[in-house]
ZAMAR-241601 format. One line per 4 residues: number of its first residue (from 1); their letters; for each residue y, z, x of N, C-alpha, C, O. Coordinates in steps of 0.2 Angstrom, whole numbers, plus 5000, padded with zeros to 4 digits. Each point is the difference from the previous one (the first is absolute). Last residue first. Example, Ala and Ser with C-alpha at 12.3 -4.5 7.8 and 13.67 -1.06 7.14 Angstrom:
2) sa) 4989/5035/5064/5006/5001/5004/5005/5003/4996/5006/5001/5003 | 4966/4999/4999/5006/5000/4996/5006/5000/5004/4999/5003/5005 $
end
This chain:
201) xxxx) 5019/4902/5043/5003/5003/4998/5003/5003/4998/5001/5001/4994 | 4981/4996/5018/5003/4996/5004/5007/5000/4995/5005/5000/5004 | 4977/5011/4984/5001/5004/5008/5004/4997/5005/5002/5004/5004 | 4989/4981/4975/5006/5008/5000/5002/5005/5004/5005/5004/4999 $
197) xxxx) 4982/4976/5007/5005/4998/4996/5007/5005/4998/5006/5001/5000 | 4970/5002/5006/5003/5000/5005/5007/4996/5000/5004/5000/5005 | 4985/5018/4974/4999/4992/5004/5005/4999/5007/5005/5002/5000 | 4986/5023/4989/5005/4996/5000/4998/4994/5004/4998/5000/5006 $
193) xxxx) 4984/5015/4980/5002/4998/5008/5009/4995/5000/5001/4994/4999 | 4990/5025/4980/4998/4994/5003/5003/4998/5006/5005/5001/5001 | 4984/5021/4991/5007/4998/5002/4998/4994/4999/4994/4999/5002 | 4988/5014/4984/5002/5000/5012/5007/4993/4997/4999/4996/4995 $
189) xxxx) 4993/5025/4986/4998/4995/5003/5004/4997/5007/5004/5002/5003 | 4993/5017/4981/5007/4995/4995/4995/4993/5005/4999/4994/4997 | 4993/5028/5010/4997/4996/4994/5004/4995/4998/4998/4995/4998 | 5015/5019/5017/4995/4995/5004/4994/4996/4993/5000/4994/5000 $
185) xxxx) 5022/5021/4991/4994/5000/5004/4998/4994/5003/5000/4994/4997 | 5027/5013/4995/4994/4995/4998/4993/5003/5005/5001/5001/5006 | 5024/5006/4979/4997/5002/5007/4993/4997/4998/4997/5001/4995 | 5027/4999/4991/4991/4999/5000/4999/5000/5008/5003/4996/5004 $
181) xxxx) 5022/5008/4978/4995/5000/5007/4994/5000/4999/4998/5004/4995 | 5021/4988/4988/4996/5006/5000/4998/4998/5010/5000/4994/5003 | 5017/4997/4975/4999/4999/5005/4995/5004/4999/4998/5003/4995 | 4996/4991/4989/5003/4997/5003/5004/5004/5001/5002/5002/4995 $
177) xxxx) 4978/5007/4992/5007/4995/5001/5001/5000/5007/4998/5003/5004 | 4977/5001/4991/5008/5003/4999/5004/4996/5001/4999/4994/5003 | 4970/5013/4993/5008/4995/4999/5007/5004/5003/5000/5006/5000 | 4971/4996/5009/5004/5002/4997/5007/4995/4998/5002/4995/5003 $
173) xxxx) 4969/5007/5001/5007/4996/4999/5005/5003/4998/5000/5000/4994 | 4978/5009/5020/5002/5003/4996/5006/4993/5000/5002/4998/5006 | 4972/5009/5006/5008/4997/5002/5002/5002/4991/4996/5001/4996 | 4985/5013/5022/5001/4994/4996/5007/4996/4999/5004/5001/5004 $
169) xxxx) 4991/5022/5004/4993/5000/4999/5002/4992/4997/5000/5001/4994 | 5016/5006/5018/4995/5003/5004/4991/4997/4995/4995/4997/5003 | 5028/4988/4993/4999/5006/5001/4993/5003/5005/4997/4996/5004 | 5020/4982/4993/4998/5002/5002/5000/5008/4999/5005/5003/5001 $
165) xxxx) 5007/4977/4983/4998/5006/5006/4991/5002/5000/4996/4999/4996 | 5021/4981/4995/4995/5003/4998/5001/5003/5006/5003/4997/5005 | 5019/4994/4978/4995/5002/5007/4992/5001/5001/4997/5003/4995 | 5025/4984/4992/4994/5001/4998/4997/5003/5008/4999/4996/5005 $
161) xxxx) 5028/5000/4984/4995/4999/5005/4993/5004/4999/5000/5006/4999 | 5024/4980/4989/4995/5006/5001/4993/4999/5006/4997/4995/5003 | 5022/4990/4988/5005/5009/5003/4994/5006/4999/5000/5006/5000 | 4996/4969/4999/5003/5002/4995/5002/5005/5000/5002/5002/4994 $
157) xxxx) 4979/4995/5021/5003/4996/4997/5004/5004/4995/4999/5006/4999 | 4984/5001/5023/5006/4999/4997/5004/4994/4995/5003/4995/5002 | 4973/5018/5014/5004/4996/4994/5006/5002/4998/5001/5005/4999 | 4977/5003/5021/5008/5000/4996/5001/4993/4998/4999/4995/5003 $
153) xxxx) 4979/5020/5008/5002/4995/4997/5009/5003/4996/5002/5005/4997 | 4984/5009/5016/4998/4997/5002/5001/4992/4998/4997/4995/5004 | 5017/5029/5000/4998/4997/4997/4996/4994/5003/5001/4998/5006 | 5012/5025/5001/4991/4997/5000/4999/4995/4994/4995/5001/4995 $
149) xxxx) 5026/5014/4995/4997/4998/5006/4994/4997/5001/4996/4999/4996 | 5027/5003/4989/4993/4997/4999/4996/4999/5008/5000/4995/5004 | 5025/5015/4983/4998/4998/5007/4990/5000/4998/4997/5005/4998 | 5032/4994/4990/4995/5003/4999/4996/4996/5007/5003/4996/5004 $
145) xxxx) 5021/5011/4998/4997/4995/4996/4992/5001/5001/4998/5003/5004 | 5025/5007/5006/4997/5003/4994/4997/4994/4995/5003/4998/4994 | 5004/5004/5032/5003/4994/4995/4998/5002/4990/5000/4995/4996 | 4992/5021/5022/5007/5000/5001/5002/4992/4995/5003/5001/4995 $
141) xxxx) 4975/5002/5006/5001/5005/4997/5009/5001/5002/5003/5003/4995 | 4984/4979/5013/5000/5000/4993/5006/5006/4996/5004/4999/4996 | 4990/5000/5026/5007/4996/5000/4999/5000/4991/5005/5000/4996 | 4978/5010/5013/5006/5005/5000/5006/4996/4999/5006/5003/4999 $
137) xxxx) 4972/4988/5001/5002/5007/4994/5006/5001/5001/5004/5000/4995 | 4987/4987/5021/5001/4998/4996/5003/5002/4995/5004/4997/4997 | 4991/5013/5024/5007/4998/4997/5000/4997/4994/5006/5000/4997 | 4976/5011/5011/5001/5003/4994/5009/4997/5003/5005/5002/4998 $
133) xxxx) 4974/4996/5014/4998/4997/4993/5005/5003/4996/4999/5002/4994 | 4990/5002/5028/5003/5005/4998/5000/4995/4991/4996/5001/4996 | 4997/4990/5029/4994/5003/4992/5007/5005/4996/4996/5004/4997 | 5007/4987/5027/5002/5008/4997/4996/5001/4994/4997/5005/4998 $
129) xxxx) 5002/4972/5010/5001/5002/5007/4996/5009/4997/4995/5002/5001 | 5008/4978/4985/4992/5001/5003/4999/5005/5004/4995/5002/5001 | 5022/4999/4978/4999/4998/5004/4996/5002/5004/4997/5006/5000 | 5001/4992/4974/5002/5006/5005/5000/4994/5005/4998/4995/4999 $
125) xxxx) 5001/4995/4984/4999/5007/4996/5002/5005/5006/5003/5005/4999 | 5012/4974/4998/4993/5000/5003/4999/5009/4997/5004/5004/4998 | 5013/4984/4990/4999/5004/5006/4993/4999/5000/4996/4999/4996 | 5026/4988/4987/4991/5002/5002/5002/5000/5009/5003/4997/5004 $
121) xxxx) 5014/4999/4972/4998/5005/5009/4994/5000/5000/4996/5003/4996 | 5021/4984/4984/4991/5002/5002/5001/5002/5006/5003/4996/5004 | 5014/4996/4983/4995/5002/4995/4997/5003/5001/4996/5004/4996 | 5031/4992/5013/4992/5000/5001/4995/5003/4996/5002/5005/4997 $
117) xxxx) 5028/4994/5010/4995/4998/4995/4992/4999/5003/5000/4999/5005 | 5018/5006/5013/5001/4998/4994/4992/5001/4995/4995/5002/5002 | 5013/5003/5023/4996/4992/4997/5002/4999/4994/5001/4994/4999 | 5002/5029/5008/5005/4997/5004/4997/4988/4997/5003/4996/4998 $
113) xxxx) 4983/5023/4998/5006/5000/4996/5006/4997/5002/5005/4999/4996 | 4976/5002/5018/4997/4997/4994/5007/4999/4994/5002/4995/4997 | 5001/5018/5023/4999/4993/5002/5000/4995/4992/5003/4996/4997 | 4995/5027/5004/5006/5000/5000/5002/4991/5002/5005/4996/4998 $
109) xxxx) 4972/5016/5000/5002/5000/4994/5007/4996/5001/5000/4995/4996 | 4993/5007/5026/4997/4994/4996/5003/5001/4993/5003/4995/4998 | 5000/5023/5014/5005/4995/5003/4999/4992/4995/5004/4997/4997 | 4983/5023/4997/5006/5001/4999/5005/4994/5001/5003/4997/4996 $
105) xxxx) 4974/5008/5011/5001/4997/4995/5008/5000/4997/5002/4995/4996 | 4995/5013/5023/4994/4995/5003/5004/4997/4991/5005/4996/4999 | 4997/5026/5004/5006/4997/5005/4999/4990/4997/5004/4997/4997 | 4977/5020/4998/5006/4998/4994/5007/4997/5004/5003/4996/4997 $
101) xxxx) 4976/5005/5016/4999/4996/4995/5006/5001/4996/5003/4995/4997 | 5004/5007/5026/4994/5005/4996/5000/4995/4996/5003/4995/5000 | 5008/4993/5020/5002/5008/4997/4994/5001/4996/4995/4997/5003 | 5011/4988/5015/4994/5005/5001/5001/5004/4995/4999/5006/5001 $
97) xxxx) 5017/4974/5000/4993/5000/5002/4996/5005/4999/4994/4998/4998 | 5031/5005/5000/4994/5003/4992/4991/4996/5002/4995/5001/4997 | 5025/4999/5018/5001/5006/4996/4996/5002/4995/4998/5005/4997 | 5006/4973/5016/4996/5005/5003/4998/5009/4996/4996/5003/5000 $
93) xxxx) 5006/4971/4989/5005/5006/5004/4996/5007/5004/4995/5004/4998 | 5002/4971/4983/4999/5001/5010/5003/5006/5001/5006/4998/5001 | 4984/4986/4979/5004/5007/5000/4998/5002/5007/4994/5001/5003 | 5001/4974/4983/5000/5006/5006/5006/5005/5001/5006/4998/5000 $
89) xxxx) 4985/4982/4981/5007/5004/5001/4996/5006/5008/4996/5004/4999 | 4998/4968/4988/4999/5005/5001/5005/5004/5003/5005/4997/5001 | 4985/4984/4983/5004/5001/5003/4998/5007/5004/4995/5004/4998 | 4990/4981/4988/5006/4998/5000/5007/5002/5005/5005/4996/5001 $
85) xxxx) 4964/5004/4999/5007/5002/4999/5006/4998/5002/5001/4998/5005 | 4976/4996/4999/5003/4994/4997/5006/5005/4995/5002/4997/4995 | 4984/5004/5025/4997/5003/4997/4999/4995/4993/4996/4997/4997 | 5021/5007/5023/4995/4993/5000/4993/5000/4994/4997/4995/5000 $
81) xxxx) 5020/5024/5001/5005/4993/4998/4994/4996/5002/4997/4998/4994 | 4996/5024/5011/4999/4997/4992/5004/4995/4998/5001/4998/4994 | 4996/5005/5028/4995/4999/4998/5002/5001/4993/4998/4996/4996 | 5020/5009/5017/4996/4993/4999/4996/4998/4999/5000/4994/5000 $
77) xxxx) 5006/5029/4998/5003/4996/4997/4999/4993/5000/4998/4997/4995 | 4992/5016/5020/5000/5002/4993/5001/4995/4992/4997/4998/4995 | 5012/5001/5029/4992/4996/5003/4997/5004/4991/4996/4996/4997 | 5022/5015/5009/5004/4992/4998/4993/4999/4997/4999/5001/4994 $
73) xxxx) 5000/5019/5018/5001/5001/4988/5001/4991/4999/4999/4996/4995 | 5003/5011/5029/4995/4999/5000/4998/5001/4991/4995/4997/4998 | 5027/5013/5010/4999/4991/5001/4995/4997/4997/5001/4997/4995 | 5000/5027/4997/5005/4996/5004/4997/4993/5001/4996/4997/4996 $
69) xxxx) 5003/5015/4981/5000/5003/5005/5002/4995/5008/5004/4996/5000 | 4991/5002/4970/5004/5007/5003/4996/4998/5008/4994/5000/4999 | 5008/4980/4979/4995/5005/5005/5007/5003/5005/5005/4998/5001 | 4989/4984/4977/5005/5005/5004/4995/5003/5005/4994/5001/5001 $
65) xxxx) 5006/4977/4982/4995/5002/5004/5006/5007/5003/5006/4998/5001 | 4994/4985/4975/5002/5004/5007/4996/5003/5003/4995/5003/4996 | 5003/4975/4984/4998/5006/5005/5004/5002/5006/5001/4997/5005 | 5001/4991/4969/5002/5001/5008/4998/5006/5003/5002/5006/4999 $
61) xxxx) 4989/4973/4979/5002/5008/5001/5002/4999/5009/4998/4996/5004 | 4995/4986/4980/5008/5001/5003/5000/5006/5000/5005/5002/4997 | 4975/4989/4997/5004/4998/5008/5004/5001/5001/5001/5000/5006 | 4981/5011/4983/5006/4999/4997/5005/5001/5006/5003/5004/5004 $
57) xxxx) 4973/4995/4997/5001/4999/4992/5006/4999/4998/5002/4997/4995 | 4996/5008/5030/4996/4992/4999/4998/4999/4991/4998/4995/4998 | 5013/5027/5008/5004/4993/5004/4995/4992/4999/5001/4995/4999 | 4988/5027/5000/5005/4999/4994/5005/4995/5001/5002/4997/4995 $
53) xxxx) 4983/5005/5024/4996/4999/4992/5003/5001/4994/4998/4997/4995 | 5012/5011/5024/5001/4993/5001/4996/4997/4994/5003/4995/4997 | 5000/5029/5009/5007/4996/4995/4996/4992/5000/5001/4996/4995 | 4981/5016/5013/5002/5001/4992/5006/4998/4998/5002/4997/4995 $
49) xxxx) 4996/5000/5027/4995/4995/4998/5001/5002/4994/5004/4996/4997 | 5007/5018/5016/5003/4993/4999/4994/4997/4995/5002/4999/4994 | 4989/5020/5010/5007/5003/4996/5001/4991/4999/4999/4996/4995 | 4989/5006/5022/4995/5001/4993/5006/4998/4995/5001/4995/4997 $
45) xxxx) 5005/5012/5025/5000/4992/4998/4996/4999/4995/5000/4994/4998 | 5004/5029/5005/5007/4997/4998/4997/4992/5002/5001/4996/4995 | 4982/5016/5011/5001/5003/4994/5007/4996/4998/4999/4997/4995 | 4994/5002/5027/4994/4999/4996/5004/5000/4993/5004/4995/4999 $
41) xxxx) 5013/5005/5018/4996/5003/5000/4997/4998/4994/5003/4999/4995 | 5007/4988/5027/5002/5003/4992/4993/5005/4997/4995/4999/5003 | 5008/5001/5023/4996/4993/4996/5005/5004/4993/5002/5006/4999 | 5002/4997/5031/4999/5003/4993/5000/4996/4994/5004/4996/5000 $
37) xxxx) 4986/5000/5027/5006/4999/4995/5000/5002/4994/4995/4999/4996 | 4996/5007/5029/4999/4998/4993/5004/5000/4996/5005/5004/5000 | 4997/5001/5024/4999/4993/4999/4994/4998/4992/4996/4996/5000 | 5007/5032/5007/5003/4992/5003/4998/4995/4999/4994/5000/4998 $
33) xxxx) 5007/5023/4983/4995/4996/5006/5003/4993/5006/5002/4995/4998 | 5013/5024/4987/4996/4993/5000/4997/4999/5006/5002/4999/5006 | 5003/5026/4988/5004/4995/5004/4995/4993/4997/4994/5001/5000 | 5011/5021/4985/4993/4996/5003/5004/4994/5003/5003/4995/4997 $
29) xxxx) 5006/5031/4999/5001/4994/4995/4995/4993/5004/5002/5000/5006 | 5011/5025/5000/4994/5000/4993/5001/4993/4996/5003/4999/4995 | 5008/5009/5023/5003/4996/4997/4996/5000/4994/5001/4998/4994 | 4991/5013/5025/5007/5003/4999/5004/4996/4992/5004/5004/4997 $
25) xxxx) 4973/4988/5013/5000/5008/4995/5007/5002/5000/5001/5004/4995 | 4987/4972/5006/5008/5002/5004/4999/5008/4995/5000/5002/4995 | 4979/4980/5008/5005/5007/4997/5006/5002/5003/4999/5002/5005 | 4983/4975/4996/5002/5004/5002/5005/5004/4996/5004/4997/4997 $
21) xxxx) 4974/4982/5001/5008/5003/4997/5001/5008/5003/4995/5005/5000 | 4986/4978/5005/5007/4998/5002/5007/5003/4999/5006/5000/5002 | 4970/5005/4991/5000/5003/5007/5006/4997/5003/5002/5002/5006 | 4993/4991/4972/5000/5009/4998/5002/5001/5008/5004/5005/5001 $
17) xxxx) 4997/4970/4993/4992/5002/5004/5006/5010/4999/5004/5000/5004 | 5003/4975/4982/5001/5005/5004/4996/5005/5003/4995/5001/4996 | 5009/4987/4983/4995/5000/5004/4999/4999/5006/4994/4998/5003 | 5022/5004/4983/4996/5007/4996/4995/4999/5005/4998/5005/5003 $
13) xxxx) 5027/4989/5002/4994/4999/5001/4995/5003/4999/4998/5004/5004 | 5028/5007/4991/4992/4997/5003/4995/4998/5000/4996/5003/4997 | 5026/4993/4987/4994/5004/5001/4998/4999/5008/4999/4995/5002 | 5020/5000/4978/4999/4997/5005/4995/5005/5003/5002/5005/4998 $
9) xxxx) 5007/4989/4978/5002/5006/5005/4995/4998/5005/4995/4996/4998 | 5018/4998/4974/4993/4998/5008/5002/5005/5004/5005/5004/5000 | 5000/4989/4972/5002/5004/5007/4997/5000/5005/4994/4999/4999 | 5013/4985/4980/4994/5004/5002/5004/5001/5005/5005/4997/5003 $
5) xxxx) 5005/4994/4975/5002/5002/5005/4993/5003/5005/4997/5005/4997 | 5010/4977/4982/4997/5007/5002/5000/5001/5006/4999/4994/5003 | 5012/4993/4975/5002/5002/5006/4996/5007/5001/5001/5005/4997 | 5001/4971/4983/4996/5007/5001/5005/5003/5010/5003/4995/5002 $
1) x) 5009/4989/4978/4996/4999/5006/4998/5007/5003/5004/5004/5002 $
end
């Protein structure tokens, strides 16, 4: 029974007005705008749709959802449960909410290992908030399993996974075994909307 795991992370509102968001300079870090609510971020619910599209060839794959950070990571998680994932893990501690991307990846790598067995990790290519794009990699690279970034299409059958990537000048299909990490681009395509049946859920 296939197990992939995607990672989410909770964002501000992209669409949000630049003149709502404030600087805490001592804290070096962007207070949330009032009475905006923080949305999943672009790229990780992409991520679910590609597990979910390997989930609808092979039904009896399970989907985990994880996510690093405080309360407000739930409303994350529950969108990729109404999405049509199977389970979900939140990591709440104050000690590592705000940590760096290796803290960041670490705790997750530690979570994933903690789950047991798994074929597939899929990360958003970057998060929408920082752009930075490098936990994927790095949970890869401490779990020492191979990592396929920016991808616009994934496949997986029979412990292999068929990638196509996003490049500068064009796209390229790469192979690897199973397990492995893949971080997904917006080309993969738009989320499907969770039914009011899955949301109530």
């Amino acid at each position: 029974m296939p197990h992939i795991v995607c990672l989410v992370k909770q964002v501000p509102d992209p669409e949000t007005p630049a003149s709502q968001f404030k600087v805490d300079e001592a804290a070096k870090k962007v207070i949330p705008a009032p009475g905006v609510q923080p949305v999943p971020s672009q790229f990780d619910t992409i991520g679910v749709e590609a597990a979910l599209r390997i989930k609808d060839k092979q039904p009896d794959t399970t989907i985990t959802i994880v996510s690093l950070g405080p309360d407000s990571f739930r409303d994350s998680i529950k969108t990729g449960l109404a999405m049509g994932a199977d389970e979900g893990v939140h990591v709440n501690d104050p000690a590592v909410n705000e940590a760096d991307h290796w803290a960041t990846a670490e705790v997750l790598a530690a979570v994933i290992q903690k789950l047991g067995a798994f074929d597939l990790i899929i990360a958003g290519r970057q998060a929408t908030d920082w752009d930075m794009g490098v936990v994927g990699s790095t949970v890869a690279e401490i779990l020492g399993v191979p990592v396929i970034t920016i991808a616009k299409d994934l496949q997986m059958e029979g412990g292999k996974l068929t990638v196509e990537r996003v490049l500068l000048d064009g796209f390229e299909t790469v192979e690897a075994a199973t397990p492995a990490v893949v971080t997904v681009s917006n080309e993969l395509g738009e989320p499907r909307y969770p039914q009011l049946k899955q949301i109530m859920a």
